[in-house]
N, C-alpha and C positions, 0 to 999 in steps of 0.2 A: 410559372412557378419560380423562375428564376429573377423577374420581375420583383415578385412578395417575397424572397429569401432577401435579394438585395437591399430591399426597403428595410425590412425588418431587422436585418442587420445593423445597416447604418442609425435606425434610429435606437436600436441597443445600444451600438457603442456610445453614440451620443449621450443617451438615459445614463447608461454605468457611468463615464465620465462628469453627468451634471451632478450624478449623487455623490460620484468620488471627490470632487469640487467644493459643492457646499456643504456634504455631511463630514463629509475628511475633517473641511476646517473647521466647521462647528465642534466638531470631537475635538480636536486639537487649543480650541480657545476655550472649552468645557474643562481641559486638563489645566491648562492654566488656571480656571476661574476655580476648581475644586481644590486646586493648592492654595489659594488665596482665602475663599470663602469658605465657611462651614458648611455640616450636613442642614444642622437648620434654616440660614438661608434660602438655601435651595431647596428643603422641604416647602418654605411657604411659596416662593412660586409656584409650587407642585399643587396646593392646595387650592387652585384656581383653575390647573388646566382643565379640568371638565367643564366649567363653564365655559370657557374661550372655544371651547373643542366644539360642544353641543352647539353654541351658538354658530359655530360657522359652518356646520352639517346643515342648519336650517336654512343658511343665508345660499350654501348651494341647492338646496330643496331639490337634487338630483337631474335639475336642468342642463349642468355639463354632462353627464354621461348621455343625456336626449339630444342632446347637440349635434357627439359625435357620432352616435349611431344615425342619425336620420342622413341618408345620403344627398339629398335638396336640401339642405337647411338653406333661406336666404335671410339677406339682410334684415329683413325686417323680424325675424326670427330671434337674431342677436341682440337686435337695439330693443327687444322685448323683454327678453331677459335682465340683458345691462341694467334697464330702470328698475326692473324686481327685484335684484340682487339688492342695488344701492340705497331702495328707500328701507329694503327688511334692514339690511346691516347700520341703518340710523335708528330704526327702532330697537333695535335689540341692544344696541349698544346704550341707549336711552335707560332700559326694563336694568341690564349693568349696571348702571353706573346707581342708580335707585335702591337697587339692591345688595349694593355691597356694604352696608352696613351690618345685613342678614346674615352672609356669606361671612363677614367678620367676629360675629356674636355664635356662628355654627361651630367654627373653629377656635374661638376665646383667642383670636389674634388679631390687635388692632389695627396692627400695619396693612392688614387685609385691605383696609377700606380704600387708601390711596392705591395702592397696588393694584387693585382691581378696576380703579377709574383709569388710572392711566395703561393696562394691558389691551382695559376693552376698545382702547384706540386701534388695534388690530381687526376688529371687527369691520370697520368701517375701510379700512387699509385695504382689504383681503376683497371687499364686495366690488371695491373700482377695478380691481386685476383679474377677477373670472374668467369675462370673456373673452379676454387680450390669451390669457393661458388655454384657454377650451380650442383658441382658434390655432396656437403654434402645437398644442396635442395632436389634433382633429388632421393636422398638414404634416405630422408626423417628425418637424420641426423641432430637434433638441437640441440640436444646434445653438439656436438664441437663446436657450432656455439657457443653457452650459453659461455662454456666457455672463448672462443675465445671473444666476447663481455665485459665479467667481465673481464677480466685484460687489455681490451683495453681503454676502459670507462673510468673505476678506475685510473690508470696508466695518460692519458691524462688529467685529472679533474683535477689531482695530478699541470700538466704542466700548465694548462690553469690557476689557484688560484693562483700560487706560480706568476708566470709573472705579475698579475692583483696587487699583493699587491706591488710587486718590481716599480711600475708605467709604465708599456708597456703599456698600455692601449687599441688599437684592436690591437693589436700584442697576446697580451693574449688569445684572442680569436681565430686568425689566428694560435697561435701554438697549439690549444687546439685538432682544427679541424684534423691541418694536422698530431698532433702526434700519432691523433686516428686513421687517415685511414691508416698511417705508420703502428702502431702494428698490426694493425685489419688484415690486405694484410700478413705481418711476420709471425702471429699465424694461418694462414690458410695453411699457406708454410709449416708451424714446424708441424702442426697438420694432414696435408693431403697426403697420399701417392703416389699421381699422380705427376709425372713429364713430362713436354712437347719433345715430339721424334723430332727431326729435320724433319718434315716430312709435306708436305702442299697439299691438294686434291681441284682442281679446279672444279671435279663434286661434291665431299662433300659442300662446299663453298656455288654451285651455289642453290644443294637442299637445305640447311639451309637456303639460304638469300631469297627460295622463300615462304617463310613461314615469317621467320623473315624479310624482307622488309617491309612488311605493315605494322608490330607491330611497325618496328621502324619509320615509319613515322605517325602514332596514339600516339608512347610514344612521339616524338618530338612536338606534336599539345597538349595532354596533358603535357608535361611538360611547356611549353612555357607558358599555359592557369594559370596554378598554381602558377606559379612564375614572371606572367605580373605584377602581384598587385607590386609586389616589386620594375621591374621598375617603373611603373606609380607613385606611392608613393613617389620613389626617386627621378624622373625626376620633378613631378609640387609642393613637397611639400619639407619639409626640414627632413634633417636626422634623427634629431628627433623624429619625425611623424612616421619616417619610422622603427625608435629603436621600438616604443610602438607596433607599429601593430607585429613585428618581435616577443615581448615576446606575444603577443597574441597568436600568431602562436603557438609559444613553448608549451603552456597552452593546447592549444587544441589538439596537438602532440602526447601529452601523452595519449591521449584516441585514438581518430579518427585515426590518422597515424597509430599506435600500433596495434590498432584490427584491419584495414586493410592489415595491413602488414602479422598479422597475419594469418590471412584468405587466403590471396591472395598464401603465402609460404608454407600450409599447404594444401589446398585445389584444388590448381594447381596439382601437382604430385599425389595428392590419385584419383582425380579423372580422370587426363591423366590415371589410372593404368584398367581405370573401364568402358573407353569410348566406348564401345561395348558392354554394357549390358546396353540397355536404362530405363528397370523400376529400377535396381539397382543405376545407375546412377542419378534417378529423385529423390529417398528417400532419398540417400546419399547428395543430393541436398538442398532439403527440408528442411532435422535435418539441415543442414548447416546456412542456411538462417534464423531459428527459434529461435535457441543461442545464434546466434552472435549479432542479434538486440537486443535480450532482455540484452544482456550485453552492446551494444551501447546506445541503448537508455536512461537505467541508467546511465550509466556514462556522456553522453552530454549532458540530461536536467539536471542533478545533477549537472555539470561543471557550466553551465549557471545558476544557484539559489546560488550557494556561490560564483561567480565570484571576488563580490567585498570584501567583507572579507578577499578571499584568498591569492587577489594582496596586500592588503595594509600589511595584516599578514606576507604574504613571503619576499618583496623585496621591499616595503614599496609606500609612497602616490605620487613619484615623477613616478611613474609606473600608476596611479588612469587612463589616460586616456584609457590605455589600455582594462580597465573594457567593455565597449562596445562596441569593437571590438571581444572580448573573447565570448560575450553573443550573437550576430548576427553570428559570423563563428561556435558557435557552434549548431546551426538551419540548416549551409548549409553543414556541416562533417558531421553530424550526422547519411546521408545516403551513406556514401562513401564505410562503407563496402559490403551496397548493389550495390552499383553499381560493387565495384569489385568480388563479385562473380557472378555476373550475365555474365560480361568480361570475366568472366575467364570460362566460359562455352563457349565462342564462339572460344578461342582459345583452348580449350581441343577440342572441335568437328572440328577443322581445319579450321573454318569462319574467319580467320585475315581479306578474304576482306568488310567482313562485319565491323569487330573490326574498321577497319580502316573507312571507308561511316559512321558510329555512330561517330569517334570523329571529323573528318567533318561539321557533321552538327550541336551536340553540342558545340562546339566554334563558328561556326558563330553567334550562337545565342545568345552565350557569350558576345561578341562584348560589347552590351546595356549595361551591366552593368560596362563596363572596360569605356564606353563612361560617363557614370556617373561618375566616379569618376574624371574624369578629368574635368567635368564642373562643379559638384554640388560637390564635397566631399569625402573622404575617407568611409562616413556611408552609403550612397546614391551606391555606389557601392557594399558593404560587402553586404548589402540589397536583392539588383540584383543576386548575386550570391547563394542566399538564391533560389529566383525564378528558376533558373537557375538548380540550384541540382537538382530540383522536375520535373523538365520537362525532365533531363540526365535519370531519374532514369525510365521513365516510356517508352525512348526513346531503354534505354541497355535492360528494360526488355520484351521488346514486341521479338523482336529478339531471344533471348534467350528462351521466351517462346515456341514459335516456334522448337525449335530444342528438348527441353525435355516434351512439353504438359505440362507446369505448366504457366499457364498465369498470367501477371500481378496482377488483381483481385484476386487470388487464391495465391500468395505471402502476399497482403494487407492482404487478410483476415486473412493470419496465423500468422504476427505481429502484427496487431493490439490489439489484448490482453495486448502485451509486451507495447507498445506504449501507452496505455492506464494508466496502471496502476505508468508506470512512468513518466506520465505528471502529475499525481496527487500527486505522492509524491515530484517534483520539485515544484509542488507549496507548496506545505505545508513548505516545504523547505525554499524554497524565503520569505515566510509569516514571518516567522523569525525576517526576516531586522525591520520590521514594531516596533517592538519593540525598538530600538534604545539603544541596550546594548554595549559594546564595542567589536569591532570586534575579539578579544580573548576568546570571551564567546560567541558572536554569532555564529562563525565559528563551535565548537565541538559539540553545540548544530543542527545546521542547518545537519552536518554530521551525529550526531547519529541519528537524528530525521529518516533521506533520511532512514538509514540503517534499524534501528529499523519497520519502517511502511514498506517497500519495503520485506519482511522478511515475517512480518506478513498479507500482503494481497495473495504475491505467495502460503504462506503454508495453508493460508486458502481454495484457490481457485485450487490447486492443478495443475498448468498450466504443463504440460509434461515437456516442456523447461528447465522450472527452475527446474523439479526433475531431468533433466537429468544432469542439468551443478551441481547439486551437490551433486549428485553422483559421479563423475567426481574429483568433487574437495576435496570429502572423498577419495578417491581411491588414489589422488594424497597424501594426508595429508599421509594415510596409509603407500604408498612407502616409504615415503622420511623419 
């Protein structure tokens, strides 16, 4: 056990670190590039990420998560994939670049049509770097990842500001994106030891795609679901509209995205290593789901209590719509990390066909709310989506409960503490505004406040959780 704590450890910190790395600086060259550029700008990059998104949900067709889970994967396994990857991500980027005229005429935006040739160069980007990424996952390796993120981040941030002040205007952004996924694919070539054998197995192929089949039509129904707002936004409202929800997006990114991300590339591989030992499995389970709320939950009602301060403070008042946009998604993120560990128990125990019947039925139920927006509103939607998490959440975890004997109820009960004590201090937080001081003194005050009280009621109350993430986070201080 102390073996799988230590791993699991190390490759958290490493995870939080590569997102603190390159999502830190991407938020920070987004602040820049949002006081430079308008909302419109950035709505029309918005107006494409569902196709870049879908297409490279297919171009992994769920063969990374079959990778890590299978405990013999050999070589010939990966150099099977590699070619799969690489011929889809030329065809698809093909079917792109054919299409973007369409995609330009759905939107009545012409700039569509070059934007969309030159983004879909990511497709092709992202299919060479798969398996170099599957295999420093799979070895639990964030380490190179961290690093490989800090000079990709930095580096691009560098490209995307310099274009933005010279007057490119979404061109600055388009080169920001693709000089990222350029070095990011580069530095996992330069960093990583594996090279692809001329060599292709039609039985390797068929076992991987039958595992990875259902993931990849679950990631395609969830990708599609997460990134409709974008079209709907762009298709019945204007690009502008669709710029503010986009920095919303960004806002919330940096928490909700992050610590899922986190979880999902951390917790996949320790517990594919563990999936035959079911009471090890459930505690390893357990701590998992206890930490990670209580650092979601702070962070997403704390996001929503200085929301408006922090827009008008960062990138200033022509961004203000954004504010309740920012404060509704982050009510419906808030439970993503749970949802993704709960998924990722169903693919560690080999359930894809189940993974896949859950996001089935969660999106049709989605529907309501995607209908909403297109009759009633942009907020009438975010709203729905809000409903929608809560009913995913209790949909992935009844399933899951089933396969480790931790039932839904027996999750509630062990977050709730966590949830508890940081809905108390998001208000005290928010209580703040009420005073009507300038958002520069609002802001550091509403922050120390969340930190200060959030501090002192965990060390009063002695919650396991929180002793455990900081010990964790001495241990780290210690190393480094």
């Amino acid at each position: 056990m102390s073996s799988l704590k230590n791993k699991t450890v190390h490759g958290v910190s490493w995870s939080v670190i590569d997102n603190i790395a390159s999502s830190g600086i991407s938020f920070l060259v987004g602040i820049v590039l949002a006081r430079i550029l308008s909302p419109a700008e950035f709505g029309i990059l918005g107006m494409i990420t569902v196709f870049i998104a879908v297409s490279n949900s297919i171009i992994d067709s769920g063969f990374s998560s079959a990778l890590i889970r299978k405990t013999d994967a050999k070589n010939i396994d990966y150099n099977t994939v590699f070619y799969f990857n690489l011929i889809l991500g030329f065809v698809l980027y093909i079917i792109l670049f054919f299409c973007a005229p369409v995609i330009s005429n759905f939107f009545h935006e012409p700039l569509l049509i070059p934007v969309t040739r030159v983004m879909g160069s990511v497709l092709i980007i992202n299919a060479i770097s798969i398996i170099q990424r599957t295999l420093l996952v799979k070895k639990v390796d964030f380490k190179t990842q961290t690093k490989i993120s800090l000079i990709s981040s930095f580096t691009s941030g560098i490209i995307g500001i310099s274009m933005a002040v010279y007057g490119f205007g979404v061109w600055s952004l388009v080169g920001q994106q693709v000089s990222r996924q350029l070095l990011n694919t580069t530095f996992l070539w330069i960093f990583n030891t594996w090279r692809p054998a001329k060599e292709f197995s039609k039985q390797s192929f068929k076992e991987l795609f039958g595992f990875g089949s259902k993931l990849l039509v679950s990631g395609l129904i969830d990708t599609i679901y997460k990134n409709i707002y974008y079209l709907i936004i762009g298709k019945f409202y204007s690009a502008a509209q669709l710029g503010q929800y986009t920095r919303a997006e960004q806002f919330n990114m940096v928490f909700s995205s992050n610590l899922t991300s986190v979880v999902q590339r951390v917790s996949y591989p320790v517990f594919s290593s563990i999936q035959d030992e079911s009471e090890r499995l459930k505690q390893a389970y357990r701590r998992v789901i206890k930490t990670t709320m209580l650092v979601t939950f702070a962070c997403m009602l704390g996001l929503a209590a200085v929301a408006k301060p922090l827009i008008l403070c960062l990138i200033g008042i022509k961004w203000l719509p954004a504010v309740a946009f920012i404060q509704i998604i982050c009510f419906a993120e808030m439970l993503y990390p749970l949802h993704a560990i709960n998924l990722n128990m169903l693919q560690v125990k080999g359930r894809s066909d189940l993974f896949l019947k859950l996001e089935i039925i969660k999106k049709t139920i989605a529907v309501l709310p995607i209908t909403l927006g297109i009759f009633y509103g942009i907020e009438f939607m975010l709203w729905g989506s809000v409903l929608t998490s809560f009913v995913a959440y209790f949909l992935n975890s009844y399933y899951s409960a089933q396969l480790i004997d931790y039932s839904s109820w027996s999750q509630l009960k062990d977050i709730f503490p966590t949830f508890l004590v940081s809905i108390i201090v998001a208000i005290a937080m928010w209580s703040i505004t009420f005073f009507n001081y300038s958002v520069w003194i609002t802001l550091p005050i509403q922050c120390s406040l969340g930190l200060i009280l959030g501090i002192i009621i965990y060390e009063t109350i002695k919650l396991p959780e929180y002793l455990e993430l900081k010990e964790i986070a001495f241990s780290m201080i210690k190393r480094k």
